[in-house]
N, CA, C and O atoms as a MOPAC input file, in Angstrom:
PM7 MOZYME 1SCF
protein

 N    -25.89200 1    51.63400 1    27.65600 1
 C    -25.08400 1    51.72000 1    26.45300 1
 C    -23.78200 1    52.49900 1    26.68900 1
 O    -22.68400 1    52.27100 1    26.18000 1
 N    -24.14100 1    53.52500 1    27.61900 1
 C    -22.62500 1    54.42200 1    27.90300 1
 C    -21.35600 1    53.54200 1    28.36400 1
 O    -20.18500 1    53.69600 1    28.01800 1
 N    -21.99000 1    52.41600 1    29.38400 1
 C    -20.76300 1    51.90700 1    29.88400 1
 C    -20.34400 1    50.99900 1    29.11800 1
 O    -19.11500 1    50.99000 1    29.17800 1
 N    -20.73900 1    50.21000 1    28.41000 1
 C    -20.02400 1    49.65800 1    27.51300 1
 C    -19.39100 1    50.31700 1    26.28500 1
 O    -18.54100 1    49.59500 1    25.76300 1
 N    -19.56300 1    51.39200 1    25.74200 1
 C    -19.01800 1    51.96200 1    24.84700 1
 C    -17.88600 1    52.15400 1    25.46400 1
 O    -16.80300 1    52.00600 1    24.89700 1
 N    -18.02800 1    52.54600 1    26.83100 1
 C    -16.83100 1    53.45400 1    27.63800 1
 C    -15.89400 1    52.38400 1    27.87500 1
 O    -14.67500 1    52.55200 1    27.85100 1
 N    -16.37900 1    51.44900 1    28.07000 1
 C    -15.53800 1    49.94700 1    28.34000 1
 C    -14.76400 1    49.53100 1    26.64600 1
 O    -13.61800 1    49.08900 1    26.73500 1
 N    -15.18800 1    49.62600 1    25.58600 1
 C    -14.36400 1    49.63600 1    24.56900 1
 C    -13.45700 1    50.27600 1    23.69400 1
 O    -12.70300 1    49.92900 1    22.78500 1
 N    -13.86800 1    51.63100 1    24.43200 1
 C    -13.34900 1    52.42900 1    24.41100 1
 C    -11.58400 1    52.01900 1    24.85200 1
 O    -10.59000 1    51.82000 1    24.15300 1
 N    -11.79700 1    52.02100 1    26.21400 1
 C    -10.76200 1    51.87600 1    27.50900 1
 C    -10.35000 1    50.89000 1    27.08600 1
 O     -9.13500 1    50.98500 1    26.91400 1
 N    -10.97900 1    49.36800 1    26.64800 1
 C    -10.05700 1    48.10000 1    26.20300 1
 C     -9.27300 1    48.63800 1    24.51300 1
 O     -8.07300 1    48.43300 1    24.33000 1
 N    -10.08600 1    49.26600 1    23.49500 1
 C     -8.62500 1    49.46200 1    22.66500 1
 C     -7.66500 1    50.37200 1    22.90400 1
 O     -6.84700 1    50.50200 1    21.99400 1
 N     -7.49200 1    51.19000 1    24.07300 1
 C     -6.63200 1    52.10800 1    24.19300 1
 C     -5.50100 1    51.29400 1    25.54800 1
 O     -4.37300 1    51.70000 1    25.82500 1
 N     -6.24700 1    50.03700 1    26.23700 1
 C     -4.94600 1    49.42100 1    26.52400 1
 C     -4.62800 1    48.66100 1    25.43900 1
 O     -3.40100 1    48.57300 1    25.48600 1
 N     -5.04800 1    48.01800 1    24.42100 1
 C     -4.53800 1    47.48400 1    23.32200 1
 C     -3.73500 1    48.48100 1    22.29300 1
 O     -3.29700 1    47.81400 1    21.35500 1
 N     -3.41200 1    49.84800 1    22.18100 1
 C     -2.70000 1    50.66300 1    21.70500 1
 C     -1.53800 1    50.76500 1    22.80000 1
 O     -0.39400 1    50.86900 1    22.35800 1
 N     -1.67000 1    50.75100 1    23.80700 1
 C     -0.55400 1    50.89500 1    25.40700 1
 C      0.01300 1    49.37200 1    25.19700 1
 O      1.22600 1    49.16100 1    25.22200 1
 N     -0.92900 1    48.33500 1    24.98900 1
 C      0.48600 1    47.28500 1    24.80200 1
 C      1.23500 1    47.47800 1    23.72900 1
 O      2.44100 1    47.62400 1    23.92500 1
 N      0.73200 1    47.52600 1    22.38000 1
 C      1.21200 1    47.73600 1    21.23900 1
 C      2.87700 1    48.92600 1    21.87800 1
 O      4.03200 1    48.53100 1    21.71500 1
 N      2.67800 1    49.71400 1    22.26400 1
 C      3.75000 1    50.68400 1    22.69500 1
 C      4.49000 1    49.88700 1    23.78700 1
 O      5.68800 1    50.14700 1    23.89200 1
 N      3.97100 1    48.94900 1    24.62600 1
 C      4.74000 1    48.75500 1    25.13200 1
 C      5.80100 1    47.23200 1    25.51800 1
 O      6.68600 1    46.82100 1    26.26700 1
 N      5.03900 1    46.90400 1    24.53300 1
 C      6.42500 1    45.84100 1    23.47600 1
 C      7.01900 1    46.37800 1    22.93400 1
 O      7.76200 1    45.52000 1    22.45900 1
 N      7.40700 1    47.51100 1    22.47500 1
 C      8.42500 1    47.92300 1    22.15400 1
 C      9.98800 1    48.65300 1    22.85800 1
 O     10.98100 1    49.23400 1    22.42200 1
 N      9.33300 1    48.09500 1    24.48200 1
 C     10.47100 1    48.52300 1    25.60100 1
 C     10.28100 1    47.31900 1    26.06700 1
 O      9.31900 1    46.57200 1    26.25100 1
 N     11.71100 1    47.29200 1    26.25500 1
 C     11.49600 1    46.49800 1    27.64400 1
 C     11.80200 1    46.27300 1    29.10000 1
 O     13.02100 1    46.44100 1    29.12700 1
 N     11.46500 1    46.02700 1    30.17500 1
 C     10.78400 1    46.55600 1    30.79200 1
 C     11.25900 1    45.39400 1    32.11500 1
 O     11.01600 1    44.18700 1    32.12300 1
 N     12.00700 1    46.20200 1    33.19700 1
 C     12.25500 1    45.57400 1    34.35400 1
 C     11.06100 1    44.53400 1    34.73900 1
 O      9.97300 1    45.10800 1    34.72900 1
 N     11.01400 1    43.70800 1    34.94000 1
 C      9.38200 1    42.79700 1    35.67300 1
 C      9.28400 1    43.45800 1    36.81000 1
 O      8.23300 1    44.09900 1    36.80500 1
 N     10.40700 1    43.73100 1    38.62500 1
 C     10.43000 1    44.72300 1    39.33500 1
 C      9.96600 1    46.02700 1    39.74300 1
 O      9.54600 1    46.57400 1    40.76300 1
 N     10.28000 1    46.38500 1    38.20300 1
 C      9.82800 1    47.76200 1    38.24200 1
 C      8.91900 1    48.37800 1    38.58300 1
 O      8.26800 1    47.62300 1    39.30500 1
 N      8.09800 1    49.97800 1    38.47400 1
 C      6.80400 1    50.10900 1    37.79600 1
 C      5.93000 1    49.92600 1    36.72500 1
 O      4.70600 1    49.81600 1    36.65200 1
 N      7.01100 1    49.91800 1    35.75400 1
 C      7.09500 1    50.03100 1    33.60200 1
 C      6.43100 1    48.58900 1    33.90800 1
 O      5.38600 1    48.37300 1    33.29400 1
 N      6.91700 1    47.52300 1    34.81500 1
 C      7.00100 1    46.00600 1    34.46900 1
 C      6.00900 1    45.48800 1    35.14100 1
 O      5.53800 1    44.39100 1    34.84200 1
 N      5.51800 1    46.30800 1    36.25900 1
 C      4.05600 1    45.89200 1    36.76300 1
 C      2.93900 1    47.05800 1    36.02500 1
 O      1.90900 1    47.23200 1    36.67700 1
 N      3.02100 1    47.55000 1    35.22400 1
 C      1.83500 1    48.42100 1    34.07300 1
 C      2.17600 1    47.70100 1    33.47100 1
 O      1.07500 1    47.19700 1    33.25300 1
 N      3.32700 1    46.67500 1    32.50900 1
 C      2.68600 1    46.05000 1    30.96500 1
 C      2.45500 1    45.11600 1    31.80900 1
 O      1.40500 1    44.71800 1    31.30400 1
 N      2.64300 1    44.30600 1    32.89500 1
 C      1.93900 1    43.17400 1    32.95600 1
 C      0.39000 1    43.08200 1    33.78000 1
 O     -0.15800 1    42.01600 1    34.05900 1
 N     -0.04900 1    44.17100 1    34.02900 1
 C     -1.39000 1    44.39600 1    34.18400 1
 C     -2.21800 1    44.55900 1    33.03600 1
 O     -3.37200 1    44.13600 1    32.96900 1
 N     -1.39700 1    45.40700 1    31.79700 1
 C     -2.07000 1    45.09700 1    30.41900 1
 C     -1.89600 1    43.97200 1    29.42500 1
 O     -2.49500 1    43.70500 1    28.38400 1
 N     -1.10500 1    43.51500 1    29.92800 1
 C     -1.05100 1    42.26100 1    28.74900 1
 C     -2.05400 1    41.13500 1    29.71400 1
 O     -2.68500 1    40.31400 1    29.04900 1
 N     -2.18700 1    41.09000 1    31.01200 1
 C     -3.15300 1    40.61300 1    31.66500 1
 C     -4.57200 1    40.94400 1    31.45500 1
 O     -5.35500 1    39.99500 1    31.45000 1
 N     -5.06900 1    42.22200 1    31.26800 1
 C     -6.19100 1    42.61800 1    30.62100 1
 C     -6.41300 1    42.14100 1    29.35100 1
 O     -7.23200 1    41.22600 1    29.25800 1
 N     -5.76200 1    42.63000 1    28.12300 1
 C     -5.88000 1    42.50800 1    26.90000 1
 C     -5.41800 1    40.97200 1    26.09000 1
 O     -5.64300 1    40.83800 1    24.88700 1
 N     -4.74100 1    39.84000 1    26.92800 1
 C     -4.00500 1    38.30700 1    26.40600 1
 C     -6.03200 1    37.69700 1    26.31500 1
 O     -6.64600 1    37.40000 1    25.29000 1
 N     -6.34700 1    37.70100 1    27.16900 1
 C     -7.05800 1    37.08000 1    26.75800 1
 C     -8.32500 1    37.37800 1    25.45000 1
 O     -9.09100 1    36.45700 1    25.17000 1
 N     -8.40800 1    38.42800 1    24.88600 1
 C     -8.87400 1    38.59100 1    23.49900 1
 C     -7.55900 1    38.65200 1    22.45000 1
 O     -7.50700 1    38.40700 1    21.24500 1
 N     -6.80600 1    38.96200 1    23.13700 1
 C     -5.44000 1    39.10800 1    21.71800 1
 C     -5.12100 1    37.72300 1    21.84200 1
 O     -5.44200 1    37.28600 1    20.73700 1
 N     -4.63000 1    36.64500 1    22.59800 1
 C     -3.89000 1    35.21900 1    22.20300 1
 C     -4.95600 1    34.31800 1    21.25700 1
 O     -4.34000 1    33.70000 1    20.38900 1
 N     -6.28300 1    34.12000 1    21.22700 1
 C     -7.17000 1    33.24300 1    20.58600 1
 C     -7.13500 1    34.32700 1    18.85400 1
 O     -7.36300 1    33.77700 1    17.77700 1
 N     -6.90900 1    35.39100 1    18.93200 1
 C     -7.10100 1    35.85800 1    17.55800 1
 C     -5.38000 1    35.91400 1    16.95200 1
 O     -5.10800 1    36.26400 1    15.80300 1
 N     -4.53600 1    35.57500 1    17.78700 1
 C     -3.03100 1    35.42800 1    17.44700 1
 C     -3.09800 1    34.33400 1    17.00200 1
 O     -2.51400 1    34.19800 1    15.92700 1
 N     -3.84900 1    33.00100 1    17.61400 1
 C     -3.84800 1    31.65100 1    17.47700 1
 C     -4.35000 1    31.72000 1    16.03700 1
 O     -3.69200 1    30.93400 1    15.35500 1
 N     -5.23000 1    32.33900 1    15.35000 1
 C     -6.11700 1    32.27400 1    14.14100 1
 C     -5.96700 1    32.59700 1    13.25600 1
 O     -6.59300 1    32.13700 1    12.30200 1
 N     -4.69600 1    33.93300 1    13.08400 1
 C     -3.70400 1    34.38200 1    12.22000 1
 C     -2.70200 1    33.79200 1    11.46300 1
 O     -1.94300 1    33.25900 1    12.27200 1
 N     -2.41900 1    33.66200 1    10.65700 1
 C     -1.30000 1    32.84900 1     9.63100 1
 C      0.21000 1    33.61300 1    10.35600 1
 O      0.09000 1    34.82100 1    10.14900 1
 N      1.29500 1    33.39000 1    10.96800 1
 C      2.16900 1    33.74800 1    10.53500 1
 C      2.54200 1    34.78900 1     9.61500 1
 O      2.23200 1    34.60600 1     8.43800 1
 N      3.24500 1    36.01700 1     9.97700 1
 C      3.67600 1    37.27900 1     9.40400 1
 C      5.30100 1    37.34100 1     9.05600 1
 O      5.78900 1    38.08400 1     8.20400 1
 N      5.84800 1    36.64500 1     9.67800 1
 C      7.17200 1    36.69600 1     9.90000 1
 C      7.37100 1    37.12300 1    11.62600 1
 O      7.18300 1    36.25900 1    12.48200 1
 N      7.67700 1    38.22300 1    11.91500 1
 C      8.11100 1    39.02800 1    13.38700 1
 C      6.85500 1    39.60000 1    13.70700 1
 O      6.70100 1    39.86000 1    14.90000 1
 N      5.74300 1    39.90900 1    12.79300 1
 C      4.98500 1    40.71600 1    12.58800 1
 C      3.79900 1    39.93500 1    13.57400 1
 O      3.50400 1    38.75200 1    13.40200 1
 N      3.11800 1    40.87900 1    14.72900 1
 C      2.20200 1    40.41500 1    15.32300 1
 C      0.68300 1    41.03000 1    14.97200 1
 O      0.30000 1    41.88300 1    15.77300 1
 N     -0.30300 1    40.67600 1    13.78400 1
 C     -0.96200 1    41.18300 1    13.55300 1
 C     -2.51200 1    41.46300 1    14.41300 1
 O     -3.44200 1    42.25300 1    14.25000 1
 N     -2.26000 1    40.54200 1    15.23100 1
 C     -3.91500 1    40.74600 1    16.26500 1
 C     -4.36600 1    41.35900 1    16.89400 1
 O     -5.49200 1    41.27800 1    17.38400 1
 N     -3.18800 1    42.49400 1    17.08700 1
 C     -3.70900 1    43.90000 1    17.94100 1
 C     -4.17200 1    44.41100 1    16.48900 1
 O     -5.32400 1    44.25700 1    16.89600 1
 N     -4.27500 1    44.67900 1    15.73200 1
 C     -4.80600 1    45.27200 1    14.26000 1
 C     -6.13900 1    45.22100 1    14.02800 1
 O     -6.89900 1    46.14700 1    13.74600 1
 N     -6.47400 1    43.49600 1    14.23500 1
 C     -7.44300 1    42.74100 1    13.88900 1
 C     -8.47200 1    42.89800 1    15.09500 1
 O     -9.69800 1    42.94200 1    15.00500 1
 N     -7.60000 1    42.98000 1    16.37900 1
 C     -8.49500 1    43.82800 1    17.30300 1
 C     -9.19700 1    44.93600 1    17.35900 1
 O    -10.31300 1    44.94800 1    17.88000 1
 N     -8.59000 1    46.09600 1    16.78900 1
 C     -8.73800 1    47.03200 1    16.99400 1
 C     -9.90200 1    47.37900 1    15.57200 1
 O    -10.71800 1    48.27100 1    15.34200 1
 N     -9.49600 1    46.29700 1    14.93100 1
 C    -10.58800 1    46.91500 1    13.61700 1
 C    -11.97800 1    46.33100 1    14.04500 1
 O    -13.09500 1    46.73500 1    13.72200 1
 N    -11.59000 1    45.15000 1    14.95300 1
 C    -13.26100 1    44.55900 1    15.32900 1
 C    -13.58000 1    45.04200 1    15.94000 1
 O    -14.67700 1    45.44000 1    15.54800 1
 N    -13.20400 1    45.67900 1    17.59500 1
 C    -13.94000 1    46.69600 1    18.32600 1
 C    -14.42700 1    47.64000 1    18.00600 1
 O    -15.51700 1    47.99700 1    18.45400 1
 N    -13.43900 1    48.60700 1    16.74400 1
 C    -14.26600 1    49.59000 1    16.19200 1
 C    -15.69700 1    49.77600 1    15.02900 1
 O    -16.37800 1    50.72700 1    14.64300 1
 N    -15.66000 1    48.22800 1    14.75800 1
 C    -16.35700 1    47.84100 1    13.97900 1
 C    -17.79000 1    47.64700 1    14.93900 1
 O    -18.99100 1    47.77600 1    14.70100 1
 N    -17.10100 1    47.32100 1    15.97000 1
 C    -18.05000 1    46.82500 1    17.68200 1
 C    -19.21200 1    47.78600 1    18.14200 1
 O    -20.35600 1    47.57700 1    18.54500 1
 N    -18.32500 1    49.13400 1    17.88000 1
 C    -18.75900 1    50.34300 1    18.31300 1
 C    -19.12800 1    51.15900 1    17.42400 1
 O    -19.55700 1    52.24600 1    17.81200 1
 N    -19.08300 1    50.94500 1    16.32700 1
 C    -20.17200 1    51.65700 1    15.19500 1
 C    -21.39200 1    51.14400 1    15.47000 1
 O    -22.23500 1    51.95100 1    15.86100 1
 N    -21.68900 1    50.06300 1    15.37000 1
 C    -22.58900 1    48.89200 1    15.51900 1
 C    -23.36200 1    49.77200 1    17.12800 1
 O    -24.18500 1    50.68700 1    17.12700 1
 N    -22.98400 1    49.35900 1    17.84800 1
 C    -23.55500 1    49.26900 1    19.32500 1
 C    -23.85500 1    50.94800 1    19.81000 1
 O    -25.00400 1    51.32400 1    20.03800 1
 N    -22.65700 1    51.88000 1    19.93000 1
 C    -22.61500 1    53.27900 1    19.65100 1
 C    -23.32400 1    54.49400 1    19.43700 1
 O    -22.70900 1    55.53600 1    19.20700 1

């Protein structure tokens, strides 16, 4: 049970690190540009199918939200 808590733990806190880090942007070259694209590599594949399922916000990307409320919802549950 520890390691998976510890594992959802660690997946919404890179889903808070992408959230921060769309908001720079970010040489691809760089270091900045090989860390978001190791997390958006981790975290695309649960965030794009719940982006896909979302209505349109305007600019507004709501599925890191919707993530973060189901994992924690994950980990009450399991916890």
């Amino acid at each position: 049970m520890f390691i998976i808590c510890s594992a959802l733990e660690i997946f919404t806190f890179l889903v808070y690190a992408r959230v921060i880090l769309s908001w720079f942007p970010a040489n691809p070259n760089g270091a900045f540009g090989q860390i978001s694209r190791v997390v958006y590599q981790i975290t695309d594949p649960v965030l794009l199918p719940v982006r896909r399922a979302l209505p349109l916000v305007g600019p507004l990307d709501l599925s890191p939200i919707v993530v973060v409320i189901g994992l924690q919802i994950l980990m009450s549950v399991i916890c």
